[in-house]
N, C-alpha and C positions, 0 to 999 in steps of 0.2 A: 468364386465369382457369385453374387450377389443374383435372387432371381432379377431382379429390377435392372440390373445392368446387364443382365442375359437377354432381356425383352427388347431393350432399349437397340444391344448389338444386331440382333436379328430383325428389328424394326430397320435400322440403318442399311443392311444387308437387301434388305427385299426391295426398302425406297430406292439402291443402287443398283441392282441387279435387273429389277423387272423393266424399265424402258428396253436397255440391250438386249434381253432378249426378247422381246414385243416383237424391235425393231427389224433383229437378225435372222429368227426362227418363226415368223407368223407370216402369212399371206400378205393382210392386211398389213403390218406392220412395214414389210420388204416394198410394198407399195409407195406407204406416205414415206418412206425414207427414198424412195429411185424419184418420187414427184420433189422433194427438198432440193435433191442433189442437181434433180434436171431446174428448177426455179433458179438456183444458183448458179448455174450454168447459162442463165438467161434466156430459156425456152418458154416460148409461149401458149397458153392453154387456151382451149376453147372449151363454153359449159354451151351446152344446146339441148335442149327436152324436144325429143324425135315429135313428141306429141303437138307440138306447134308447128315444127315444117310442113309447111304446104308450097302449092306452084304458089301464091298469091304473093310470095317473096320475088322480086327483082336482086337481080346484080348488083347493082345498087343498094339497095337494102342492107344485102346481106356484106359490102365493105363497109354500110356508112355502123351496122351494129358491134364491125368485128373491127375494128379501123387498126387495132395493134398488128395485128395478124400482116405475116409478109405477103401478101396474095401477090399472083403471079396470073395474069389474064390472057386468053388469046382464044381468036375461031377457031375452034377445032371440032372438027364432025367427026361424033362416035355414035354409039346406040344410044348413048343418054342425052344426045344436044348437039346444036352446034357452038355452043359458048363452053369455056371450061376454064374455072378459077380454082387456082393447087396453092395453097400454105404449109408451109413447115411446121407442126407445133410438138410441143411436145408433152400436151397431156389431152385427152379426150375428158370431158366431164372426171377429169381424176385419175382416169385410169391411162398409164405412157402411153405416147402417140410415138408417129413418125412423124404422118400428113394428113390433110384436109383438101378432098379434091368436091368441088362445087361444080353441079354441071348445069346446063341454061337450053333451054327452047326458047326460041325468039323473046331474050332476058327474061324470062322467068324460071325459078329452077326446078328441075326436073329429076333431078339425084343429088345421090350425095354420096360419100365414098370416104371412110377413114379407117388407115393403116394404121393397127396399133401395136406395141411390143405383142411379141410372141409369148412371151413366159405369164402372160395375163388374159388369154383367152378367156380360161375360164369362168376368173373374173369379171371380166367384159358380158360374157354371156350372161352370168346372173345379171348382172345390173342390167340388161335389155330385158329379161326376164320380170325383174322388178317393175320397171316402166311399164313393159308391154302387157305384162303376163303371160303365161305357159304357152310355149306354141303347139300346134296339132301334135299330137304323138306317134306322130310318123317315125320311127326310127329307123325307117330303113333306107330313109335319102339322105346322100352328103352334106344337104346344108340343111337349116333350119331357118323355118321363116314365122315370123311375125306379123298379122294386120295393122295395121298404125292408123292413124283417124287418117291422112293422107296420102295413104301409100301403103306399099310393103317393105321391112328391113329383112336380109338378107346374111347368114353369116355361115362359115364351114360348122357343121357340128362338132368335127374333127381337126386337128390342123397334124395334115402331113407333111412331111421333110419339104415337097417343091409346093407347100399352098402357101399362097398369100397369108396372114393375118390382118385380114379387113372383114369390115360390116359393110353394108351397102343400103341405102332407104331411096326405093324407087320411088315418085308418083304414080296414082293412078288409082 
């Protein structure tokens, strides 16, 4: 074998080899292939920069910006509101979702609440880290928080067997 045809096999070889495993063995890669699979599955994403929500959003607003999204509306009185709109998506700014729950003080929103896969915490966490920057170094509380220009975001530092995998961005 010829060096030149040796080059050529092992150039053909790496161009074949290296997406799969991108795809199968990297973080990042296992990501954008579970966001392809869910796209084609016909799951809807939402992209939102925490640093723009504020109350100054209505219910309104927030279906006329996201009009794909399945929202599901109703009164309901919890700590975060008496209004509360829940969509099914299935990606957060990128990273798998479940849901997107919106909450409202007299139509304006007051929280926010998205359930994301579990296998991508970690991920999740740096990208709010990226956004936010570092949070206090507390490490001896279960969750970890963030200041936001309007609010606070909320997230497990941890995720144990019965904890949710949600973030949470209060006002205030």
């Amino acid at each position: 074998m010829t060096r030149k045809k040796l080059h050529r096999t092992l150039l053909v070889l790496l161009l074949v080899l290296t997406p799969p495993y991108f795809l199968m063995f990297t973080d990042e890669g296992q990501r954008i292939a579970d966001n392809a699979v869910l796209w084609v599955m016909g799951g809807d994403s939402i992209e939102l920069n925490i640093h723009q929500l504020n109350t100054d959003f209505t219910r309104a607003d927030i279906l006329k910006v996201f009009p794909d999204l399945p929202w599901q509306c109703a009164t309901k009185k919890s700590a975060f509101g008496d209004q509360l709109c829940v969509a099914e998506i299935s990606a957060y700014n990128d990273y798998p979702a479940r849901y997107v729950s919106m909450f409202f003080i007299q139509d304006r929103v007051s929280a926010m609440k998205v359930v994301y896969r579990r296998p991508y915490h970690q991920q999740l966490q740096a990208h709010l880290v990226d956004q936010l920057g570092p949070p206090p170094a507390t490490t001896d509380q279960p969750v970890v928080e963030w200041q936001a220009p309007a609010g606070k975001v909320v997230m497990p530092r941890t995720l144990q067997q019965d904890t949710e995998p949600a973030f949470l961005w209060i006002a205030g």
